[in-house]
MMTF fields as JSON, N, C-alpha, C and O atoms, coordinates in Angstrom:
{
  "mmtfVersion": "1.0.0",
  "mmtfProducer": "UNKNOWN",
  "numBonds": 411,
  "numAtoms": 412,
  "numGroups": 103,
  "numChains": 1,
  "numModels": 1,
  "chainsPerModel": [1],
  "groupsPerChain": [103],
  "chainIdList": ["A"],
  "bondAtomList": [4, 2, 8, 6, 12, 10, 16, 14, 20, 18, 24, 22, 28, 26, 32, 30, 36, 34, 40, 38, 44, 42, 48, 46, 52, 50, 56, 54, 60, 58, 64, 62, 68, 66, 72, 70, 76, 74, 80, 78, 84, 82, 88, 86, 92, 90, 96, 94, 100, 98, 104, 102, 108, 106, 112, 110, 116, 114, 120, 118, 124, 122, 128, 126, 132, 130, 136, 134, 140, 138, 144, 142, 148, 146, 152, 150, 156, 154, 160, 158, 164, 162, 168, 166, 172, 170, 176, 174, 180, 178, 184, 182, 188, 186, 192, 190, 196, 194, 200, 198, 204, 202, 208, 206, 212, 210, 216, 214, 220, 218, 224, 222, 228, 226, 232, 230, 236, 234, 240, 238, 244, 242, 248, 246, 252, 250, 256, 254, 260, 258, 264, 262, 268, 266, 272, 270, 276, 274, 280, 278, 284, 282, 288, 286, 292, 290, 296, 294, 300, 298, 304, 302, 308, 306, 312, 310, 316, 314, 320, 318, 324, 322, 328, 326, 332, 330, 336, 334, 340, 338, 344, 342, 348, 346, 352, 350, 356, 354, 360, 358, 364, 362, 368, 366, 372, 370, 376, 374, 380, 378, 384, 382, 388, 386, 392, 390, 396, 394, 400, 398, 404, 402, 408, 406],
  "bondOrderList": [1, 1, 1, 1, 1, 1, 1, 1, 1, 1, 1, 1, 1, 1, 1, 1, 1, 1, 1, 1, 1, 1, 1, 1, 1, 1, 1, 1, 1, 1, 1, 1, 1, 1, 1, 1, 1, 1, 1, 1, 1, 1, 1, 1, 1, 1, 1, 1, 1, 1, 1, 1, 1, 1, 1, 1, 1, 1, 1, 1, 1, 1, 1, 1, 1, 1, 1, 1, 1, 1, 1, 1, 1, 1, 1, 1, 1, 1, 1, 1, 1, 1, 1, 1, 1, 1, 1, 1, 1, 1, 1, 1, 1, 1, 1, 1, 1, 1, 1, 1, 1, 1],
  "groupList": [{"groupName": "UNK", "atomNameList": ["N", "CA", "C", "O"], "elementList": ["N", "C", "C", "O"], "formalChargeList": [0, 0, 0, 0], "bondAtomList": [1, 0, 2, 1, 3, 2], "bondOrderList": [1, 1, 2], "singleLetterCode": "X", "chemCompType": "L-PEPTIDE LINKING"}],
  "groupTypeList": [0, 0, 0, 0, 0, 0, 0, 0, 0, 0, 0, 0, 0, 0, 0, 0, 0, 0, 0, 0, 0, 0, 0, 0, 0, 0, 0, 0, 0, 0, 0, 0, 0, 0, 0, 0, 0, 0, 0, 0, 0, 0, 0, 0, 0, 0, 0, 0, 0, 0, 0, 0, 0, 0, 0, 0, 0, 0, 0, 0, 0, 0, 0, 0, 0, 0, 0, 0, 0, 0, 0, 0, 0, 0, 0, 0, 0, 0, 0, 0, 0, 0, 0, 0, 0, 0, 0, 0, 0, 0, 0, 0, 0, 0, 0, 0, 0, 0, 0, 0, 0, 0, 0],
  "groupIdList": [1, 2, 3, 4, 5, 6, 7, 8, 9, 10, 11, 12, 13, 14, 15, 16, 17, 18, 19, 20, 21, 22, 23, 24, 25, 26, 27, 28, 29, 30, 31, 32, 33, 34, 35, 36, 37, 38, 39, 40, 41, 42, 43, 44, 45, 46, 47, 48, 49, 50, 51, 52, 53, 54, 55, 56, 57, 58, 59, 60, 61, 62, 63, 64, 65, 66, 67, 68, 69, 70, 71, 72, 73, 74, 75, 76, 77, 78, 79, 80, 81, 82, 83, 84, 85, 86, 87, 88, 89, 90, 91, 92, 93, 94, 95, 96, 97, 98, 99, 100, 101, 102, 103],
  "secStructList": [7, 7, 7, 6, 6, 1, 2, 2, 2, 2, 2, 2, 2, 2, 2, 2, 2, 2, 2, 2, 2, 2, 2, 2, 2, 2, 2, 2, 2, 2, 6, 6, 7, 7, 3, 3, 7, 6, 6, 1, 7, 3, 3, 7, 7, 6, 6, 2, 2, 2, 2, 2, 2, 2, 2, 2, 2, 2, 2, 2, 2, 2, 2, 2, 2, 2, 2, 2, 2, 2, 2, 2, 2, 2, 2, 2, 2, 1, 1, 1, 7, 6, 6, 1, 7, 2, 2, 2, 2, 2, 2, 2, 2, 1, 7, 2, 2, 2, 2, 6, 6, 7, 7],
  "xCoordList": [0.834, 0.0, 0.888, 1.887, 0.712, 1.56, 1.013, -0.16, 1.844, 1.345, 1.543, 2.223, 0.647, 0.981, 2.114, 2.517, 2.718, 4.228, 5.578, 6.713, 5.014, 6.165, 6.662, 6.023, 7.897, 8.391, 7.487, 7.173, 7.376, 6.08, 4.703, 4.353, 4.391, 2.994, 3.291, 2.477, 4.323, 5.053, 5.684, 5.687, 6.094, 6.168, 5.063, 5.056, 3.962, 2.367, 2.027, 1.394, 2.022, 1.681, 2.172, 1.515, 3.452, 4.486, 3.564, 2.744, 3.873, 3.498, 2.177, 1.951, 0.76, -0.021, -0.314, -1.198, 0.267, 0.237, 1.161, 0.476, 2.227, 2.636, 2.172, 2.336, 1.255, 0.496, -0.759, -1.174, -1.453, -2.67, -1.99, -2.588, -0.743, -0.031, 0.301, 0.45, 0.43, 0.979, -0.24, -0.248, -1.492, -2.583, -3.249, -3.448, -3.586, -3.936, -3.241, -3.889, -1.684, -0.701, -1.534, -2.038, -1.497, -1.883, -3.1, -3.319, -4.224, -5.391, -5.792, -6.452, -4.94, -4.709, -4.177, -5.11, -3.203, -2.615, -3.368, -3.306, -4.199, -5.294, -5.941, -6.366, -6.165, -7.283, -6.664, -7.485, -5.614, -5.095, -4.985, -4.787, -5.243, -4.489, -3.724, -4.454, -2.74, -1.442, -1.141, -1.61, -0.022, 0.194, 1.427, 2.422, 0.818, 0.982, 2.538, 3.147, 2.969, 5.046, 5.078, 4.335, 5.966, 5.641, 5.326, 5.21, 5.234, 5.437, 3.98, 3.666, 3.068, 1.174, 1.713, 0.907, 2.581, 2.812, 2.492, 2.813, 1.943, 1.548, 2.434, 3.065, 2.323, 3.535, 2.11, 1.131, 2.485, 1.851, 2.132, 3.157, 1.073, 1.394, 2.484, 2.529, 3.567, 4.554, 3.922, 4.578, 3.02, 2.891, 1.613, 1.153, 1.243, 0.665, 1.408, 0.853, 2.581, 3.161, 2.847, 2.548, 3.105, 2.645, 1.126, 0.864, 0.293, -1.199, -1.181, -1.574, -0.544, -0.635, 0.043, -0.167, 0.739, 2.294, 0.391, -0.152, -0.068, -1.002, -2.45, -3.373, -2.722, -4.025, -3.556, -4.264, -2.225, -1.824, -1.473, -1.598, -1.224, -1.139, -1.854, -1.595, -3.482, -4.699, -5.258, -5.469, -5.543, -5.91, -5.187, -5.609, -4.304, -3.1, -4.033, -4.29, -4.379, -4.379, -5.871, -6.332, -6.581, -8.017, -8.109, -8.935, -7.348, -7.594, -7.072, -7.701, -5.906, -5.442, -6.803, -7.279, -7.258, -8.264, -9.552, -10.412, -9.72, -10.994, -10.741, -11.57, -9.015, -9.027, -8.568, -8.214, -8.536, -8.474, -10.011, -10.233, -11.021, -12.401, -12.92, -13.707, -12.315, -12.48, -12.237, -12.839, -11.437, -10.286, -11.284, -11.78, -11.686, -12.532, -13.781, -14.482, -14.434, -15.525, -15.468, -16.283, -14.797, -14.502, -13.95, -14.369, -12.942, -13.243, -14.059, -14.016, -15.551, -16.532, -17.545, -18.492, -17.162, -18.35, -17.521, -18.071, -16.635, -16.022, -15.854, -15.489, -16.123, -16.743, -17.542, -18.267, -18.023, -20.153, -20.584, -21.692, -20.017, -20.746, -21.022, -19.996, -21.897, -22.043, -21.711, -21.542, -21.68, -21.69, -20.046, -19.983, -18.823, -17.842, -17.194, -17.683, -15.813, -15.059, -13.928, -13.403, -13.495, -13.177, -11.296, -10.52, -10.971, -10.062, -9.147, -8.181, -10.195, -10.136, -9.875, -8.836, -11.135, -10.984, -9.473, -8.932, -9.163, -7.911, -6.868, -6.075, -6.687, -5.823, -5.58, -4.665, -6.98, -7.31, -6.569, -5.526, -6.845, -5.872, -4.508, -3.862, -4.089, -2.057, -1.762, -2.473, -0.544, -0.181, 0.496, 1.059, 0.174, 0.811, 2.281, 2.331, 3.308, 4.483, 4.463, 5.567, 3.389, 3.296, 3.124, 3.81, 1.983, 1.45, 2.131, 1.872, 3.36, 3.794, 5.245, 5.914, 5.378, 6.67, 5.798, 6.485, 4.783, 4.126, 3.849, 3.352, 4.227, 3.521, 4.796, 5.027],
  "yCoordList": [-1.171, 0.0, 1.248, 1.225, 1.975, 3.719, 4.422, 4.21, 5.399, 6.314, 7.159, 7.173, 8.314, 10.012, 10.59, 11.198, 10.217, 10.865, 10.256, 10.682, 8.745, 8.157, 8.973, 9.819, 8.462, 9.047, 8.249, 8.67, 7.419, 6.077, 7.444, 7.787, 7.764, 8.711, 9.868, 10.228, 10.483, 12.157, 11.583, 12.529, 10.76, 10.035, 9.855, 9.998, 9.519, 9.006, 10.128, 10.293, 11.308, 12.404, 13.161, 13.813, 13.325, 13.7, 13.152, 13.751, 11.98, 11.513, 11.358, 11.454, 11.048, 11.676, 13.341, 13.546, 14.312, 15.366, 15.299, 15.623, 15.079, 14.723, 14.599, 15.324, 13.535, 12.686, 13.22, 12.983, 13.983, 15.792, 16.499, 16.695, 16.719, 17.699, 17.308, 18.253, 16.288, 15.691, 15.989, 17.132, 15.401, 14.637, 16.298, 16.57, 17.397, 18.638, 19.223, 19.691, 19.07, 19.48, 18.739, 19.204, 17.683, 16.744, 16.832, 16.752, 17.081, 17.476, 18.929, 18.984, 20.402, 21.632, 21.095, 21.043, 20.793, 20.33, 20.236, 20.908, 18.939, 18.55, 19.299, 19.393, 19.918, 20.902, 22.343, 23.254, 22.642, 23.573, 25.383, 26.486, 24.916, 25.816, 26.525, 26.641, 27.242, 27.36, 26.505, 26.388, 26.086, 24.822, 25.654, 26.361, 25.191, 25.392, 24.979, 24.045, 26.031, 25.706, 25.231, 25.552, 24.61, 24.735, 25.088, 24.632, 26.573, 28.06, 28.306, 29.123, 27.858, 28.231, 29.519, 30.32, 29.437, 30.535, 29.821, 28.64, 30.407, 30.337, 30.167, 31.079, 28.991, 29.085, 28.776, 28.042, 29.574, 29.484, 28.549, 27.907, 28.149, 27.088, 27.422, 28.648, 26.783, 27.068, 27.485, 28.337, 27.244, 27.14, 28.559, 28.658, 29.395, 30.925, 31.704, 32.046, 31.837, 32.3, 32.487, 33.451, 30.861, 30.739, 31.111, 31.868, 30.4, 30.766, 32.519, 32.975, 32.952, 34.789, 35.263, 36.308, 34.311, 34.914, 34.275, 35.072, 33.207, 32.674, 33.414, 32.974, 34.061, 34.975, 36.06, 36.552, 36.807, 38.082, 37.725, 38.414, 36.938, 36.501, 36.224, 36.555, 35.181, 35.102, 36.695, 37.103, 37.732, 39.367, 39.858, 40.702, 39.308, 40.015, 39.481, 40.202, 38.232, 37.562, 37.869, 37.499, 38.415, 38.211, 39.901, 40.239, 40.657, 42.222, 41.973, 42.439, 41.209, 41.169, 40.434, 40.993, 39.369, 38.81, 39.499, 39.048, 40.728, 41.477, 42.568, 43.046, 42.848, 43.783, 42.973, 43.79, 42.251, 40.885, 41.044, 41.433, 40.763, 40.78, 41.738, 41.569, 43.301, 44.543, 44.713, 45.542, 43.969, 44.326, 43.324, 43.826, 42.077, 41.398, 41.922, 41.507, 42.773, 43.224, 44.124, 44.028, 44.773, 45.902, 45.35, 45.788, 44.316, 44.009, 43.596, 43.614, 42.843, 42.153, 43.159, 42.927, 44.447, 45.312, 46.433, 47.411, 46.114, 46.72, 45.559, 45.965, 44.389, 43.366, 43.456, 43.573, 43.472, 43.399, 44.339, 44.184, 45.324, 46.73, 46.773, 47.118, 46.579, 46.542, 48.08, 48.198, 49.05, 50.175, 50.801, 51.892, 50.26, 50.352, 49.453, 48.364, 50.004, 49.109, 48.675, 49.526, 47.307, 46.723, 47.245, 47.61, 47.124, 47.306, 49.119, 49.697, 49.139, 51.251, 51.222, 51.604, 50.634, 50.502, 49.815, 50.042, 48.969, 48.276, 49.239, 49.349, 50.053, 50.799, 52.416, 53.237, 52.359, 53.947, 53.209, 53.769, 51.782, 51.921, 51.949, 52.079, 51.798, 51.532, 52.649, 53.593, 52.885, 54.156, 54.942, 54.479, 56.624, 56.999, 56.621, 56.544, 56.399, 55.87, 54.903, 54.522, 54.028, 52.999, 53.32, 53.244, 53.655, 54.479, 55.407, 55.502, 56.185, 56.821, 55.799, 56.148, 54.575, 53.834, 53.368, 53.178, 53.152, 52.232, 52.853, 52.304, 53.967, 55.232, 55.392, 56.208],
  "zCoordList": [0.0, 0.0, 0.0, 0.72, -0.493, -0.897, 0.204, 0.51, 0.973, 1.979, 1.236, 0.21, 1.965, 1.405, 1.112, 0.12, 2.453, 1.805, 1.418, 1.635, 0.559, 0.274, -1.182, -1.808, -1.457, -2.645, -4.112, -5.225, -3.664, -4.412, -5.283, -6.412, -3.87, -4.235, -5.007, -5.857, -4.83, -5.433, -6.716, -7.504, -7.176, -8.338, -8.992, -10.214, -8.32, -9.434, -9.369, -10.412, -8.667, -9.259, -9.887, -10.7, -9.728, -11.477, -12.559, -13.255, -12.531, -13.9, -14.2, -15.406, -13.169, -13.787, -14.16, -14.992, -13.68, -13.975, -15.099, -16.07, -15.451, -17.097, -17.839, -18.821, -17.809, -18.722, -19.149, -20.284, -18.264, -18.075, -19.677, -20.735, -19.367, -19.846, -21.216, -21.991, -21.628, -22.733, -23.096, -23.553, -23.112, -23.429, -23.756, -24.94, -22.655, -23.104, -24.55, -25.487, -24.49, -25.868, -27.059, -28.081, -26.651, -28.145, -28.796, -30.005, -27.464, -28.249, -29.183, -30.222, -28.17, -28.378, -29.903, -30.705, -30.315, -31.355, -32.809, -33.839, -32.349, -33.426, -33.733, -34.885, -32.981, -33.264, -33.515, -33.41, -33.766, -34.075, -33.24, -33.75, -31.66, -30.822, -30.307, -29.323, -30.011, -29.427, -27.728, -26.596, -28.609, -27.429, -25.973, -26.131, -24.782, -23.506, -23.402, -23.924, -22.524, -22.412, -20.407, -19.479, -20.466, -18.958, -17.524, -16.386, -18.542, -17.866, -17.828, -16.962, -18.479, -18.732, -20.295, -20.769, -20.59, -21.844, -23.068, -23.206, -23.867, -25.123, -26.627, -27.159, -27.064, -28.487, -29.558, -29.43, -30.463, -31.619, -32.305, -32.075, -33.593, -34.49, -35.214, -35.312, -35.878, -36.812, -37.917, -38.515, -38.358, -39.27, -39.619, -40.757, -38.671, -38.734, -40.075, -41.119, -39.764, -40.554, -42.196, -42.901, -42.462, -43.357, -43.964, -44.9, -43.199, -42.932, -43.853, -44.926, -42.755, -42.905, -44.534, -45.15, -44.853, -46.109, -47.149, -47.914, -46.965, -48.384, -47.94, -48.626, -47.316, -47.09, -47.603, -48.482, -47.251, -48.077, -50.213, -51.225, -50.05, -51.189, -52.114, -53.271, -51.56, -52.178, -52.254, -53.396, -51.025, -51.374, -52.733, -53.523, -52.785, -53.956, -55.406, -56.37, -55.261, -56.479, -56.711, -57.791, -55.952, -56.221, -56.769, -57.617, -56.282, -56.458, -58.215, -59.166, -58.329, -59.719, -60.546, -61.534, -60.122, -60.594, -60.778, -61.533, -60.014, -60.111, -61.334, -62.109, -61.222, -62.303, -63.773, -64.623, -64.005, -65.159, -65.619, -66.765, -64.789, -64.958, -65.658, -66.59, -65.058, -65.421, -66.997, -67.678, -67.403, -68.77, -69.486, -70.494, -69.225, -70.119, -70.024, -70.946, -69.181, -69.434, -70.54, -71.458, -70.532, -71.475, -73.182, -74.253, -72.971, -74.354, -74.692, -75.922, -74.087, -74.466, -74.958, -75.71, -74.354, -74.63, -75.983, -76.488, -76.193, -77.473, -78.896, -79.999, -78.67, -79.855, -79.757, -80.745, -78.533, -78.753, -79.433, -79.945, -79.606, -79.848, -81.33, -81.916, -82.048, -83.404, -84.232, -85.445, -83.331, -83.922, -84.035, -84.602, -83.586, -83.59, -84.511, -84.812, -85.086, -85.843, -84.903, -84.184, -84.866, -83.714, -84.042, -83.159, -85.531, -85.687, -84.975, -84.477, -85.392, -85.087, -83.586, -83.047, -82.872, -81.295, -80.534, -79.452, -81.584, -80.999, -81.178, -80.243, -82.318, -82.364, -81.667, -81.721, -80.975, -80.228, -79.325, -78.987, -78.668, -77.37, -77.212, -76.172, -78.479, -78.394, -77.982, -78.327, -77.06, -76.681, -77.955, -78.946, -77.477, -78.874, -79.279, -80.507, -78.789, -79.505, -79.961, -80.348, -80.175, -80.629, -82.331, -83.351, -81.99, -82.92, -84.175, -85.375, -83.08, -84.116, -84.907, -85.88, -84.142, -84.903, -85.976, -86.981, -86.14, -87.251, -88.632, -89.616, -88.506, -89.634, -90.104, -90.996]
}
């Protein structure tokens, strides 16, 4: 039988308090928490970082993608247009030095 204050008992409670501790990390983990230091302090996922670098990156690509949209709207509505000559329209947009090497 274990008494209170054998070294027996302060041993099973190390290690079940270890084992608390492991078992809290591992679930925090799965589930994607910031995991506990032995201190009760907070470490972030490694992997935030990243998280943060491909959210700034998708904003990037979608603002480019909205103005892509912009540019095909506009040529659609300069073929569509029956009352314009498409050739003429293509050539109003070249910048003028373009313009003037071709002449």
């Amino acid at each position: 039988m274990m008494h209170w204050g054998s070294p027996e008992f302060v041993l099973a409670i190390i290690a079940i308090s270890t084992g608390g501790w492991l078992v809290n990390n591992w679930i925090r983990a799965r589930h994607g928490y910031a995991l506990e230091d032995e201190w009760g302090g907070k470490t972030d996922r490694a992997d935030q970082q990243a998280v943060t670098r491909l959210r700034e990156e998708n904003a990037m690509l979608r603002q480019q993608l909205d103005a892509t949209h912009q540019r095909l709207a506009n040529v659609e509505a300069i073929v569509t247009d029956r009352g314009f000559d498409v050739a003429s329209q293509i050539e109003a947009l070249r910048p003028a030095h373009e313009q003037g090497r071709a002449q």
